[in-house]
SEGUDREN-64254 format. One line per 4 residues: number of its first residue (from 1); their letters; for each residue x, y, z of C-alpha. Coordinates in nm, 2 decimals, padded with zeros to 4 digits. Layout:
<pts>
NUM = A = X/Y/Z  ...
</pts>
This chain:
<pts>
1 = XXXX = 05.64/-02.14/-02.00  05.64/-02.50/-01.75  05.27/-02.42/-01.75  05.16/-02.41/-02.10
5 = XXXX = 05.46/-02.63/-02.26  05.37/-02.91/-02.14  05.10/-02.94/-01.82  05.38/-02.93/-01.60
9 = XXXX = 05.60/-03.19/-01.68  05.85/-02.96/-01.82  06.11/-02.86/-01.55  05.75/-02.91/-01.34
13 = XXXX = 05.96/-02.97/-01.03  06.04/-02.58/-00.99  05.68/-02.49/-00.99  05.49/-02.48/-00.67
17 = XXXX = 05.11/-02.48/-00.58  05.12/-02.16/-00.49  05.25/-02.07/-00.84  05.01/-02.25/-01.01
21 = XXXX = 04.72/-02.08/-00.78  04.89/-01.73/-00.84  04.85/-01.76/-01.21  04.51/-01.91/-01.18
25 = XXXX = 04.41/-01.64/-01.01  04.56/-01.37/-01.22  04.40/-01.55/-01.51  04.05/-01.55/-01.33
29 = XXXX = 04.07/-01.21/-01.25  04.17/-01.10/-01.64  03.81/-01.29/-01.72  04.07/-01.57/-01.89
33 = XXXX = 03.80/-01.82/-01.74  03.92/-02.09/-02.06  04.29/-02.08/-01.96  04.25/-02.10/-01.64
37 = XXXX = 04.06/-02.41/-01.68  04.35/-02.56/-01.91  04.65/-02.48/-01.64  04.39/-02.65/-01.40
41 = XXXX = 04.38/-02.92/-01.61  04.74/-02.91/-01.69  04.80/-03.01/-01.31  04.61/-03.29/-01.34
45 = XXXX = 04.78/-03.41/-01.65  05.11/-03.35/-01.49  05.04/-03.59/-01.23  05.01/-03.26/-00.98
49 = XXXX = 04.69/-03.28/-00.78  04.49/-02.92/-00.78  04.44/-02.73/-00.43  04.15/-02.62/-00.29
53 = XXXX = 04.31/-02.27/-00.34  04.36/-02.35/-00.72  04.01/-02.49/-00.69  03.91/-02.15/-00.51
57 = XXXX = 04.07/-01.95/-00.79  03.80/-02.07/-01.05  03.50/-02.05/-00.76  03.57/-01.69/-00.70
61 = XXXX = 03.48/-01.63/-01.09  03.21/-01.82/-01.08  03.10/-01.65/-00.73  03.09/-01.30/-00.93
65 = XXXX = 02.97/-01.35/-01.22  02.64/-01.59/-01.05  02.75/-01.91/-01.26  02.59/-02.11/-00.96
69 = XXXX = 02.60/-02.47/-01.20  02.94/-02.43/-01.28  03.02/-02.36/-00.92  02.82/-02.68/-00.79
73 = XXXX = 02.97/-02.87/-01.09  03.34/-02.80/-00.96  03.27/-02.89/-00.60  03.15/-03.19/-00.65
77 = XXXX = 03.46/-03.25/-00.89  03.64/-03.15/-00.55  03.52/-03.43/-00.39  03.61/-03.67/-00.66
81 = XXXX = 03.94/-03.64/-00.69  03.96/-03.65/-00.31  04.04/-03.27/-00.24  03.81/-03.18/00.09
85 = XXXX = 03.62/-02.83/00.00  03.65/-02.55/00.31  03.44/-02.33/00.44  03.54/-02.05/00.21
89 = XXXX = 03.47/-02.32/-00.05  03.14/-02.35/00.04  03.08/-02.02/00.05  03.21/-01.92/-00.27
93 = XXXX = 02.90/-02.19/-00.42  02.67/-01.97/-00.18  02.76/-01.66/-00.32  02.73/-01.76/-00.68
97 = XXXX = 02.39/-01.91/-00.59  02.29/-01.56/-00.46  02.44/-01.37/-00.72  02.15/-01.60/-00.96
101 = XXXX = 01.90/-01.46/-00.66  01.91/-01.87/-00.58  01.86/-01.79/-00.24  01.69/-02.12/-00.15
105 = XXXX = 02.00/-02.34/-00.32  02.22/-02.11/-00.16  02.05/-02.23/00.18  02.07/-02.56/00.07
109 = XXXX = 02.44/-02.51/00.01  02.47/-02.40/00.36  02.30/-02.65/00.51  02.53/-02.91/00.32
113 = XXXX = 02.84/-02.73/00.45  02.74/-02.86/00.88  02.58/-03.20/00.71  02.96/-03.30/00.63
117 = XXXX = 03.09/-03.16/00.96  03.25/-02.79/00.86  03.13/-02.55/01.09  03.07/-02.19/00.95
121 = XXXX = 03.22/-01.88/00.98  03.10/-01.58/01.07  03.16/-01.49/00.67  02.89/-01.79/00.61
125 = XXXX = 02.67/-01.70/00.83  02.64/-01.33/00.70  02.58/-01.48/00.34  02.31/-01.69/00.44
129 = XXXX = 02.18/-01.44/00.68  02.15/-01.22/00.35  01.97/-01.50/00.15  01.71/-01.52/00.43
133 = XXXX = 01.61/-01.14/00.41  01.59/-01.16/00.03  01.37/-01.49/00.07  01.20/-01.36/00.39
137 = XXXX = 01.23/-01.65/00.62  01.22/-01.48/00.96  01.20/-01.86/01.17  01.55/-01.98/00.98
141 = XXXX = 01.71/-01.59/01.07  01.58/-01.66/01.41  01.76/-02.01/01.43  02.03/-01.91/01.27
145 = XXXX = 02.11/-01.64/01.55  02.06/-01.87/01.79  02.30/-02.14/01.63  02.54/-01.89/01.60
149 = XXXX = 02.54/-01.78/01.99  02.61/-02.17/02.05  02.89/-02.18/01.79  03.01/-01.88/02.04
153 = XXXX = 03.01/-01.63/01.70  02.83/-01.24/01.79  02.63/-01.17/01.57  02.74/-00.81/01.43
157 = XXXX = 02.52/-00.53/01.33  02.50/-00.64/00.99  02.36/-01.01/01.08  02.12/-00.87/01.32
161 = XXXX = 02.00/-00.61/01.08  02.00/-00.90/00.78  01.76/-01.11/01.03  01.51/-00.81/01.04
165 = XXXX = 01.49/-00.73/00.74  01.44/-01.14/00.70  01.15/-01.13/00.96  00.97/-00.81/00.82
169 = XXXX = 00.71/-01.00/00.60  00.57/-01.24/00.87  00.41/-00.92/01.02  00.47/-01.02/01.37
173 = XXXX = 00.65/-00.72/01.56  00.69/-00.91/01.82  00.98/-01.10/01.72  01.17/-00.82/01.56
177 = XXXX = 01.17/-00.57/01.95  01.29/-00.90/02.09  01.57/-00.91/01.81  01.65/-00.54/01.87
181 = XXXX = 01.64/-00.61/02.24  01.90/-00.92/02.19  02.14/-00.69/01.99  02.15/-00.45/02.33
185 = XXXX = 02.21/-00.76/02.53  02.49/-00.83/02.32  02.67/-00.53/02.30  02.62/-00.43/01.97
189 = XXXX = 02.46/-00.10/01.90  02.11/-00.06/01.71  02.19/00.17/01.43  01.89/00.38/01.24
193 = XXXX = 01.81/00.10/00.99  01.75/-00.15/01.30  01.53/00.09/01.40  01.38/00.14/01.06
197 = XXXX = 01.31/-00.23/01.04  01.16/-00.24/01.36  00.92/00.03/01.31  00.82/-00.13/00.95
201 = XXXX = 00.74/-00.48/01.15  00.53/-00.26/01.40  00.32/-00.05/01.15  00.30/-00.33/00.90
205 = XXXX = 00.12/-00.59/01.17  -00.11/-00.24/01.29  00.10/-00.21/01.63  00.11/00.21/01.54
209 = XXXX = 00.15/00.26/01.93  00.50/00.06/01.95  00.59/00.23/01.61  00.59/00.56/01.76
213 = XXXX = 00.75/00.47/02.06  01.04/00.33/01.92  01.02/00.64/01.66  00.99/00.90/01.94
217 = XXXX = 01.29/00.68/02.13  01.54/00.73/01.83  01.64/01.08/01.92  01.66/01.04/02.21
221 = XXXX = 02.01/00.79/02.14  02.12/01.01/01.91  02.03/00.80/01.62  01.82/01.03/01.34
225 = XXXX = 01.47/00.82/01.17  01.52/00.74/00.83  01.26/00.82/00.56  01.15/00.46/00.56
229 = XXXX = 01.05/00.55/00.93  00.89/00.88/00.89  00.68/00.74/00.66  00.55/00.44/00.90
233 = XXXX = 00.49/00.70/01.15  00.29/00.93/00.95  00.11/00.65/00.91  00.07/00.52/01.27
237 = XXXX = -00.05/00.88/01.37  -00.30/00.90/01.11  -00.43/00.61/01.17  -00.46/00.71/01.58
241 = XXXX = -00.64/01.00/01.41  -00.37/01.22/01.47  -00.35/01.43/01.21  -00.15/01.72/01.31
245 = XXXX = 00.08/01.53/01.44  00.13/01.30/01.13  00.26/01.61/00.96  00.43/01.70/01.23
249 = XXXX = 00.67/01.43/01.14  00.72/01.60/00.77  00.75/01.96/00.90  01.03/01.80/01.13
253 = XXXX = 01.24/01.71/00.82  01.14/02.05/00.65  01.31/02.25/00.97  01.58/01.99/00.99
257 = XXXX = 01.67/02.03/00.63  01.66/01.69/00.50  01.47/01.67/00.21  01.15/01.42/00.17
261 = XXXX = 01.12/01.14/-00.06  00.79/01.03/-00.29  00.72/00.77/00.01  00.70/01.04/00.28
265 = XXXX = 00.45/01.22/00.06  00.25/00.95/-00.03  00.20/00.90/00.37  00.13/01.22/00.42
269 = XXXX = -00.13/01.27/00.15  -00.28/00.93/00.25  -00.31/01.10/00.62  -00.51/01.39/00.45
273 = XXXX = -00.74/01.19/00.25  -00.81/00.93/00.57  -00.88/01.26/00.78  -01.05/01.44/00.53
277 = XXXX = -01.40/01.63/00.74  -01.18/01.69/01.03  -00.93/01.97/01.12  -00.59/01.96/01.13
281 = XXXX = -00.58/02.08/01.49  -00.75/02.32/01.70  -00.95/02.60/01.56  -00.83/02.76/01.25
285 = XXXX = -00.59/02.48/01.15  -00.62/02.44/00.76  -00.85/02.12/00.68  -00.70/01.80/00.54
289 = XXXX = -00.78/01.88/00.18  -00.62/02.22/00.24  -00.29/02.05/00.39  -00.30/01.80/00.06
293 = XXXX = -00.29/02.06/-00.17  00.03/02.23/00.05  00.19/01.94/00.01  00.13/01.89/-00.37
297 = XXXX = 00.29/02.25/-00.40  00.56/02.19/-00.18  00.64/01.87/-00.34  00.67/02.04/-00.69
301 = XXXX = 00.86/02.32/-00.58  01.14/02.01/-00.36  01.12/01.89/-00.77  00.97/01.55/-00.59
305 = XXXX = 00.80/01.36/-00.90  00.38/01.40/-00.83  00.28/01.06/-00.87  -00.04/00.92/-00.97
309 = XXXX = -00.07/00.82/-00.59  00.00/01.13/-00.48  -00.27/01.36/-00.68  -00.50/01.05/-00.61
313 = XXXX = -00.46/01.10/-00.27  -00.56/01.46/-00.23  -00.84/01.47/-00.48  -00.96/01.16/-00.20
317 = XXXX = -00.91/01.47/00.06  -01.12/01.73/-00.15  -01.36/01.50/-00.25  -01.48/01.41/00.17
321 = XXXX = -01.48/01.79/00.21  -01.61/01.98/-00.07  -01.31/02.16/-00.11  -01.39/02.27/-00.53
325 = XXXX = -01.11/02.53/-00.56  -00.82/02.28/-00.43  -00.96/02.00/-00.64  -00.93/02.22/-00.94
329 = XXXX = -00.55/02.36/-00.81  -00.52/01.95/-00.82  -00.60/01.89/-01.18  -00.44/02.16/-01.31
333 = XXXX = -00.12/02.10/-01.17  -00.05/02.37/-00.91  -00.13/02.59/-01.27  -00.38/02.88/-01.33
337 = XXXX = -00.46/02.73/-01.67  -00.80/02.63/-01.77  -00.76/02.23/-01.63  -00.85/02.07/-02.00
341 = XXXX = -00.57/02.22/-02.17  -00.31/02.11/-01.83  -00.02/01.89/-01.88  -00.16/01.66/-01.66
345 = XXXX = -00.42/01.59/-01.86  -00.30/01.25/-02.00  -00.18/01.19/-01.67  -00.56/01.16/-01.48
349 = XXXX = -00.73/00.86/-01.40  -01.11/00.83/-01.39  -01.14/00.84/-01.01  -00.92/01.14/-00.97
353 = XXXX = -01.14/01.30/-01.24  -01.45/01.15/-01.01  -01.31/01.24/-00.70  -01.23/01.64/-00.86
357 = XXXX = -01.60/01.68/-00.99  -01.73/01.53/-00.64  -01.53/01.75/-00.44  -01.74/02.05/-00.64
361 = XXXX = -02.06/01.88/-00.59  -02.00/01.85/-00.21  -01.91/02.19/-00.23  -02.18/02.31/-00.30
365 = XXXX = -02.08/02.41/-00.70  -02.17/02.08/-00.90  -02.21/02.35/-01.20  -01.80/02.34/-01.13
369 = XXXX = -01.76/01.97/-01.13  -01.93/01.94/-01.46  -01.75/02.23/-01.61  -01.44/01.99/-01.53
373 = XXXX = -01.62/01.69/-01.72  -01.68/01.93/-02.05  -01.34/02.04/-02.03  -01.11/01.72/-01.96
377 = XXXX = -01.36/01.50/-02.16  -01.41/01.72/-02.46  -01.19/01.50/-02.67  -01.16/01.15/-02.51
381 = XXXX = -01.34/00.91/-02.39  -01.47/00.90/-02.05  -01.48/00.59/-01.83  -01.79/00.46/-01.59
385 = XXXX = -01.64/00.60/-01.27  -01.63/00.95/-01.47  -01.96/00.98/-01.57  -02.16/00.82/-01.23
389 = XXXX = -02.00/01.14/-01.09  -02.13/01.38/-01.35  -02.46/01.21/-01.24  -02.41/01.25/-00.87
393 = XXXX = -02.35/01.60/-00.99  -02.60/01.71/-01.21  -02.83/01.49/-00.92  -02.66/01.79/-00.69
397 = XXXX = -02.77/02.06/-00.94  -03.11/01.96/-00.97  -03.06/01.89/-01.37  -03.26/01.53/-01.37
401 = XXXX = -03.28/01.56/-01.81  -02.84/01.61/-01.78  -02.82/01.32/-01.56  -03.03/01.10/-01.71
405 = XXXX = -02.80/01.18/-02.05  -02.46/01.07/-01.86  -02.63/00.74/-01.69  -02.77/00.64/-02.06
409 = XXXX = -02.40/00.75/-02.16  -02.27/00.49/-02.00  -02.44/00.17/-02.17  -02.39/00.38/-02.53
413 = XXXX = -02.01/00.33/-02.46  -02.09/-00.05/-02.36  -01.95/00.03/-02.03  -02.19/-00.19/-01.80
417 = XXXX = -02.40/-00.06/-01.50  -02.33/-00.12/-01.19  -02.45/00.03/-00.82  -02.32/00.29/-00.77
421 = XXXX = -02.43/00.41/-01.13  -02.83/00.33/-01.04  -02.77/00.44/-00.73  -02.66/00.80/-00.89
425 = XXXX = -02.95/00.84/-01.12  -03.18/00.73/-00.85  -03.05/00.99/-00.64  -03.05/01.25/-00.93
429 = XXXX = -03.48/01.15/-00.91  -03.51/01.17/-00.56  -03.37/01.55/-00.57  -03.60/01.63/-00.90
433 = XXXX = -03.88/01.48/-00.70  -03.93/01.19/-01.03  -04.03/00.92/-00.85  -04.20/00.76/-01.20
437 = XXXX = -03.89/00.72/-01.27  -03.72/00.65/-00.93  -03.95/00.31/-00.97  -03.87/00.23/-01.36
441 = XXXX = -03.50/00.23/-01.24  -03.54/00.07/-00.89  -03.68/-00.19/-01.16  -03.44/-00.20/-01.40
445 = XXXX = -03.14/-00.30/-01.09  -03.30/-00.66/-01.11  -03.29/-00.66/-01.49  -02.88/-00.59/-01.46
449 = XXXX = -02.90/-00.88/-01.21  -02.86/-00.59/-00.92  -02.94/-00.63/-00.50  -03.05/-00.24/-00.42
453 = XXXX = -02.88/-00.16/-00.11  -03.02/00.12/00.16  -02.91/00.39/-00.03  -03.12/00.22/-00.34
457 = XXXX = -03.43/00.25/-00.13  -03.35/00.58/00.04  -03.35/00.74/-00.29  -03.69/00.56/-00.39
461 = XXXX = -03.92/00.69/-00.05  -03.77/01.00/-00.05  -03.85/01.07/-00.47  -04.21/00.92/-00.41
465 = XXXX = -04.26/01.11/-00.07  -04.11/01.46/-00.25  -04.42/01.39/-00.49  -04.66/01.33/-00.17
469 = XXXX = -04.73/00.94/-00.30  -04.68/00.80/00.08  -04.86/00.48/-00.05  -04.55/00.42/-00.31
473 = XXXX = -04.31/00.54/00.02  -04.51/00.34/00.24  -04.47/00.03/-00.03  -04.11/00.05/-00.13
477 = XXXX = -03.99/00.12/00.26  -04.22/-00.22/00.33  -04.05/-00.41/00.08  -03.76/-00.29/00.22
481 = XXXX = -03.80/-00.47/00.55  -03.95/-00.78/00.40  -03.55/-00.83/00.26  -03.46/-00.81/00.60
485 = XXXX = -03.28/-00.47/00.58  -03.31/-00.19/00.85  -03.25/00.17/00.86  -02.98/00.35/01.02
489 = XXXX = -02.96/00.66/01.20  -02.91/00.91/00.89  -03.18/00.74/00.68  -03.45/00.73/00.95
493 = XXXX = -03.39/01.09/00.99  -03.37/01.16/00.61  -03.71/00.95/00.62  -03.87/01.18/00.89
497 = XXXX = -03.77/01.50/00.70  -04.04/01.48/00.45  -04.28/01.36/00.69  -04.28/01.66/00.92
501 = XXXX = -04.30/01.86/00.60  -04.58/01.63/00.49  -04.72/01.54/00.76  -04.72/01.17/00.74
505 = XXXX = -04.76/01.01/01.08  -04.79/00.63/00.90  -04.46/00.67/00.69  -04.27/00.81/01.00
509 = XXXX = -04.42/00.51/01.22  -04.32/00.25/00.99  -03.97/00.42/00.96  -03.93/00.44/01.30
513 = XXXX = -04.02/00.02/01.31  -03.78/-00.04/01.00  -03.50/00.08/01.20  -03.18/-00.08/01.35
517 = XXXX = -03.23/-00.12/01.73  -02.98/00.16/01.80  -03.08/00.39/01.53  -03.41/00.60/01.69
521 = XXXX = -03.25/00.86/01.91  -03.43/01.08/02.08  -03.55/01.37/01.85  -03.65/01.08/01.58
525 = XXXX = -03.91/00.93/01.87  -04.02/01.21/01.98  -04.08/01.32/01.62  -04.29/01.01/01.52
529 = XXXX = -04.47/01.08/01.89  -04.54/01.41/01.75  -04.66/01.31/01.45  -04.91/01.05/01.58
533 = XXXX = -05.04/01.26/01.83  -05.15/01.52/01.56  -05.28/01.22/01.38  -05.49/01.11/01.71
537 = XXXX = -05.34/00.78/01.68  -05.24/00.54/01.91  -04.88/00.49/01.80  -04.76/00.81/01.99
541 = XXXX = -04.76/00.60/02.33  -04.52/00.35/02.16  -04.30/00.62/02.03  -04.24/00.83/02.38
</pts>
């Protein structure tokens, strides 16, 4: 009743501040923001001057609900009428700023707060600690630890964490092992996300080694990896080319019953598809696209969501190694159904589809791989990436008509040439021995505004040389020099192929002079050597 009859006035002698800040409060917390505002103003009118606390009372509701202008508005009307904010003043501003993810004004704030001589509390420095991370400013986190030591304040587990999460984006690992090192030093115990932000900053900036040593040092203090962890060190062994091991980590979570998230997959999948032509382990061990297609099943049965990332991943891994049948257990979902009628179907993206039919044409069953087109593509459109791999396949098959139909395909459906499409068909007339048309299409590449790379050639001399015209080999592998290319090891040997079968001693001599200085090994110089010799020409001294 003193409050709202009359500001105060009213028998205003009975009421103390800490009346007035207890029903400001209660007010604030009922979400009564406009009367709390009007007993505020009530003090003034009564000639009573507001406390910080009633001040507080108001910031509090501001802090919560992120009203950061309001907030700034009412310390500066602090200052005016000559009530000195606190710390906790300051911080309720900061907190309000956050709230409106202003973490820069809320640093701003802070920085205010020591420009007008208020030191901060441990409270402040955990708020702006927290801004930091979510703006990633590892250099302020940094200072601010170090400001805090001279203010004499430890730094608890939570600023210490804050701070590496703050420096995880710079990359530098350095910085965060020397902040996990500091917080040991201190007293205060690492827990498993210090670790976990460690190990990010380590794989992130490509330091795999000190990943896995600080992963392979968390059991050993009884602290267990999180899943952010297991995922950067799934990574770090794969990319040490330790395979086995990189699932390793997985199985680890299987047998200690602790189920694996969409990230830990994704690793692991990403470890098959990197890995993909080599074993697991020793002899025996499934192959990477084996291991993908485990995980995919295991993922389905832990009810883990398959992501596009994930089936992108091991159709990457089947695709390296020919592995048809777990391409095709890929598509169709872990199903036995025929893959165009799947409920993945809307699901696929064209390079899964491209990776699934190169994976048959690897395989050795491009027959497969196109079945797969005719089936998934019966009904919709197919993109560019699609149909250069029905090219590459029917190039596999030996179908040069079929693969000619899919690279016309592709300008019909105004999808645009590139490369890797010539690069197909050329392929598909090197294998069906066209090289008429291996030229017309070398040709066309400059029409599209196209720079044939070695493949581009390779496909050319080996169509013409198929047909036995050496003078068109001999011609396109001379051009090919004059652009200031060279031959590596597998196309100098693909080169020398069909001139043993030939023979073609002048083909084989000017391969063996096209190439890159460590390309000829052995059995390519003493083929050439060969070659010449049976020849009678002189070049077989040059060769040995």
């Amino acid at each position: 009743a003193n409050v709202e009859g009359d500001g105060g006035r009213k028998g205003g002698g009975g009421v103390s501040d800490g009346c007035y800040e207890s029903v400001l409060r209660a007010l604030a917390g009922m979400g009564e923001e406009g009367r709390a505002r009007e007993v505020l103003g009530g003090m003034k009118r009564g000639g009573r001057k507001p406390t910080v606390g009633a001040y507080g009372a108001l910031l509090e509701v501001y802090a919560e609900r992120g009203e950061w202008e309001e907030a700034i508005r009412m310390l500066k009307e602090m200052r005016l009428v000559d009530v000195q904010p606190t710390v906790e003043s300051y911080l309720l501003v900061m907190r309000a700023c956050g709230n409106a993810q202003l973490f820069e004004k809320s640093f701003k704030i802070f920085a205010h707060m020591k420009s007008v001589g208020l030191h901060p509390t441990p409270a402040a420095y955990s708020v702006v600690l927290s801004d930091l991370s979510m703006l990633g400013d590892g250099n302020s986190a940094l200072q601010l630890l170090n400001e805090m030591r001279t203010e004499l304040i430890t730094p608890t587990l939570k600023d210490y964490n804050l701070a590496l999460a703050a420096l995880l984006p710079s990359r530098d690992p350095h910085n965060s092992v020397a902040v996990l090192d500091r917080m040991v030093l201190d007293g205060v115990v690492p827990d498993s996300s210090s670790y976990d932000l460690c190990i990010a900053a380590c794989a992130a900036s490509g330091d795999h080694a000190k990943a896995l040593e600080l992963f392979q040092e968390m059991p050993e203090i009884g602290l267990s990896p999180g899943l952010p962890s297991r995922a950067a060190a799934i990574r770090a062994f794969s990319a040490l080319g330790r395979l086995d091991e990189a699932l390793g980590v997985l199985a680890t979570l299987r047998i200690e019953g602790e189920p694996a998230d969409a990230s830990v997959y994704a690793a692991a999948l990403d470890a098959c598809a990197a890995d993909a032509g080599r074993t697991a382990g020793g002899t025996g061990a499934e192959s990477a696209a084996a291991a993908a297609a485990r995980l995919l099943r295991e993922m389905r049965r832990d009810d883990v969501e398959v992501r596009e990332e994930h089936r992108a991943a091991a159709l990457r891994a089947c695709a390296a190694e020919g592995a048809w049948e777990a391409a095709v257990e890929v598509l169709r979902g872990g199903g036995d159904g025929d893959v165009g009628e799947s409920e993945s179907e809307g699901e696929l993206g064209g390079e899964e589809v491209a990776d699934a039919i190169r994976a048959c044409s690897i395989g050795g069953h491009p027959e497969k791989g196109l079945a797969l087109y005719q089936g998934l593509f019966a009904t919709r459109r197919p993109n560019r990436v699609v149909l250069v791999a029905c090219v590459e396949a029917c190039a596999e098959a030996g179908q040069f008509g079929e693969a000619m139909l899919h690279f016309r395909q592709i300008e019909l459906l105004g999808l645009g040439h590139d490369l890797a499409s010539f690069n197909a068909i050329l392929r598909a007339c090197d294998t069906s021995a066209r090289w008429k048309e291996a030229l017309t299409n070398f040709n066309d590449m400059f029409v599209y505004g196209l720079d044939p790379d070695l493949d581009s050639y390779l496909a050319v001399i080996s169509a013409c040389a198929r047909a036995a015209k050496w003078d068109k080999s001999v011609a396109s592998l001379s051009e090919f020099t004059s652009r200031g290319m060279s031959l590596d090891r597998r196309s100098l040997h693909a080169i020398l192929v069909h001139c043993v079968a030939a023979p073609s001693w002048r083909l084989a001599n000017l391969a063996l002079r096209a190439a890159s200085p460590t390309a000829p090994d052995a059995p390519a110089c003493v083929t050439v050597a060969r070659l010449a010799e049976a020849a009678g020409q002189p070049a077989a001294a040059s060769a040995r």
